[in-house]
C-alpha positions as CSV (number, residue, x, y, z in Angstrom):
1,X,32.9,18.3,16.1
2,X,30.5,15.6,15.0
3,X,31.8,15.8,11.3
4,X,35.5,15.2,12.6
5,X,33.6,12.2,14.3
6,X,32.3,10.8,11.5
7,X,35.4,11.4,9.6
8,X,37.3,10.0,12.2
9,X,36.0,6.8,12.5
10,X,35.3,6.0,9.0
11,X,36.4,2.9,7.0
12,X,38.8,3.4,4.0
13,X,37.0,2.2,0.9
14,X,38.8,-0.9,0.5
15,X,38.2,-2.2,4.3
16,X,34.3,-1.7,3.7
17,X,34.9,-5.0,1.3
18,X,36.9,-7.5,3.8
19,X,34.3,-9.1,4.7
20,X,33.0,-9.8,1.1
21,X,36.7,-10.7,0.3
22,X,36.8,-13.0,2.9
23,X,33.5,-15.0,2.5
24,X,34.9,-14.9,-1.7
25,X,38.1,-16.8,-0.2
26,X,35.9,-19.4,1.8
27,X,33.8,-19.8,-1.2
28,X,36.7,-20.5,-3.9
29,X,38.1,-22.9,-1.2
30,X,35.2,-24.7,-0.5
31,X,34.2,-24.8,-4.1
32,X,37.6,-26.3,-5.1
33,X,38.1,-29.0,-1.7
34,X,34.5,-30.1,-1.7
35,X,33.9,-30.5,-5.9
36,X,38.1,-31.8,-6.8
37,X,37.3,-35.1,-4.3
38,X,33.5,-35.7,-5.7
39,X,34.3,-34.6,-9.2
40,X,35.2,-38.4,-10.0
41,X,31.9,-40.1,-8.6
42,X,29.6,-36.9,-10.1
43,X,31.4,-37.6,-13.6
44,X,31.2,-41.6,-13.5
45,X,27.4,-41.4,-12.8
46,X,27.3,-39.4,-15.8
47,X,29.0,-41.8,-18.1
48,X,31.8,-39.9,-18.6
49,X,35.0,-41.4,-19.6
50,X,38.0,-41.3,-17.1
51,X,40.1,-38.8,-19.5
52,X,37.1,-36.0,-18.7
53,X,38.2,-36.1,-15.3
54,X,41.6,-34.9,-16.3
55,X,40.2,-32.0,-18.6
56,X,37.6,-31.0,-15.6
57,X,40.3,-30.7,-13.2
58,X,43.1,-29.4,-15.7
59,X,40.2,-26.7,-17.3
60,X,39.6,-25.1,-13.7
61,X,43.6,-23.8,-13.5
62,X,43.3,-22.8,-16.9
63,X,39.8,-20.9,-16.2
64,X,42.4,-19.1,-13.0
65,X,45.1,-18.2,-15.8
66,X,42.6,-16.5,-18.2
67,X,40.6,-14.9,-15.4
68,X,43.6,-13.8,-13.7
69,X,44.6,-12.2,-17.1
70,X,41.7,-10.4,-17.7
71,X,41.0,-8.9,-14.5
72,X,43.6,-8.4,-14.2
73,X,44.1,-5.5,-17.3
74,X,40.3,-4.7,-16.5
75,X,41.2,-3.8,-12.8
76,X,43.9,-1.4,-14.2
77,X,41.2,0.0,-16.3
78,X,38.7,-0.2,-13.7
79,X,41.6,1.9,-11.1
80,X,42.3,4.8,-13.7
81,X,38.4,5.2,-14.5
82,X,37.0,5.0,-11.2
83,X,40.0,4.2,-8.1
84,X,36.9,4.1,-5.6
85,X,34.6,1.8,-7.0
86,X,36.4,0.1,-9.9
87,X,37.6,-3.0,-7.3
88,X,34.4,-3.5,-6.2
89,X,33.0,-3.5,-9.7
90,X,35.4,-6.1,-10.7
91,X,35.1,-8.1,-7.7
92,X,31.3,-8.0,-8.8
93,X,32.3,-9.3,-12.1
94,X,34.2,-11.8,-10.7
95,X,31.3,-13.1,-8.8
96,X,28.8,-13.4,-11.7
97,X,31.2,-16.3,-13.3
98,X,31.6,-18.4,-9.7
99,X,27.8,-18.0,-9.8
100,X,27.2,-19.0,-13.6
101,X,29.8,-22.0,-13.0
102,X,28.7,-23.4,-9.9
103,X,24.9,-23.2,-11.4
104,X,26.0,-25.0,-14.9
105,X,27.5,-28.0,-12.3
106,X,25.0,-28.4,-10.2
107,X,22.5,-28.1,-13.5
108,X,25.1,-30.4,-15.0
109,X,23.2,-33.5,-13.2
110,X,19.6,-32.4,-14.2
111,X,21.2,-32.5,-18.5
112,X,22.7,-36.3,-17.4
113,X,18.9,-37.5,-16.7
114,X,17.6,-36.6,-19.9
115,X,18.1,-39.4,-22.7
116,X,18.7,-36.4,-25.8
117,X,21.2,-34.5,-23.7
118,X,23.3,-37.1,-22.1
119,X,26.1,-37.2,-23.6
120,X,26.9,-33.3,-23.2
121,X,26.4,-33.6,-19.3
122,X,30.2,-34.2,-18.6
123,X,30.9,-30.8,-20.9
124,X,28.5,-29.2,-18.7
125,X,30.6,-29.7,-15.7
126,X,33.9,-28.8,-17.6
127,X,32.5,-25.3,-18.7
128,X,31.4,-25.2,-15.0
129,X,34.9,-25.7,-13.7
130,X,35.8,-23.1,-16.1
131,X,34.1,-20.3,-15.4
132,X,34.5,-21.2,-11.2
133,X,38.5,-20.8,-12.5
134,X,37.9,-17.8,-14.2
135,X,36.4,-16.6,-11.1
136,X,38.8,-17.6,-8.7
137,X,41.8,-16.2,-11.1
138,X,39.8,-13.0,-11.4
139,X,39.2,-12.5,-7.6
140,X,42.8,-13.5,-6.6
141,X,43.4,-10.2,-8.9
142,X,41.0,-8.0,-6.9
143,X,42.1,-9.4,-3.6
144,X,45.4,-8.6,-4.0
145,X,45.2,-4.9,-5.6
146,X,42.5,-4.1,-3.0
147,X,43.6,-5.5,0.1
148,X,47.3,-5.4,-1.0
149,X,49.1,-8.5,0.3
């Protein structure tokens, strides 16, 4: 009886991840709406020219378009090698580029103060944006296939 219990009340595999799916979504949202309207001022202090801000914002949708590539083919991979824990590996993935990104633009400031490195500050900030694109492309990937909207 208490094994038809258990079995009962037990959580498919992909609803045991909602709630990491969901604090991924508020992430990539907040990480896009609060950098997009500071990226300007962040970019300026650096002595950046204006055109950087074009390739900082423009490099983030392209960063979604490869990582939504990728993941996607390596979550088909992922589903034929492993269909119970090939999303959340992904979706782990995924999470190692929003975390290498957001570091290199927060770190991005720290290379602006020094006089030798300067000049790459700005570029800092545009590999940044790209790999939180390729993050956000990726997870968009995973969300879908493993929640299935």
């Amino acid at each position: 009886m208490r094994a038809a219990l258990d079995h009962c009340c037990e959580q498919p595999p992909h609803e045991q991840w909602v709630p990491l799916f969901k604090i991924q979504v508020f992430f990539s949202c907040v990480s896009f709406s609060i950098i997009v309207p500071s990226l300007a001022n962040y970019l300026r202090r650096m002595g950046a020219e204006e055109w950087v801000l074009g390739v900082a914002v423009a490099v983030y949708s392209l960063g979604e378009m490869v990582g939504s590539a990728v993941f996607g083919k390596l979550m088909t991979k992922r589903l034929r090698e492993a269909p119970a824990t090939g999303p959340r590996r992904c979706l782990l993935e995924t999470m190692v580029f929003g975390v290498v990104g957001s570091i290199l633009y927060v770190v991005a400031d720290d290379v602006g103060q020094s006089p030798n490195l300067r000049n790459w500050a700005p570029w800092v900030v545009v590999v940044g944006r790209f790999l939180g694109g390729i993050w956000t492309g990726g997870k968009m990937v995973v969300d879908c296939v493993e929640i299935k909207i």
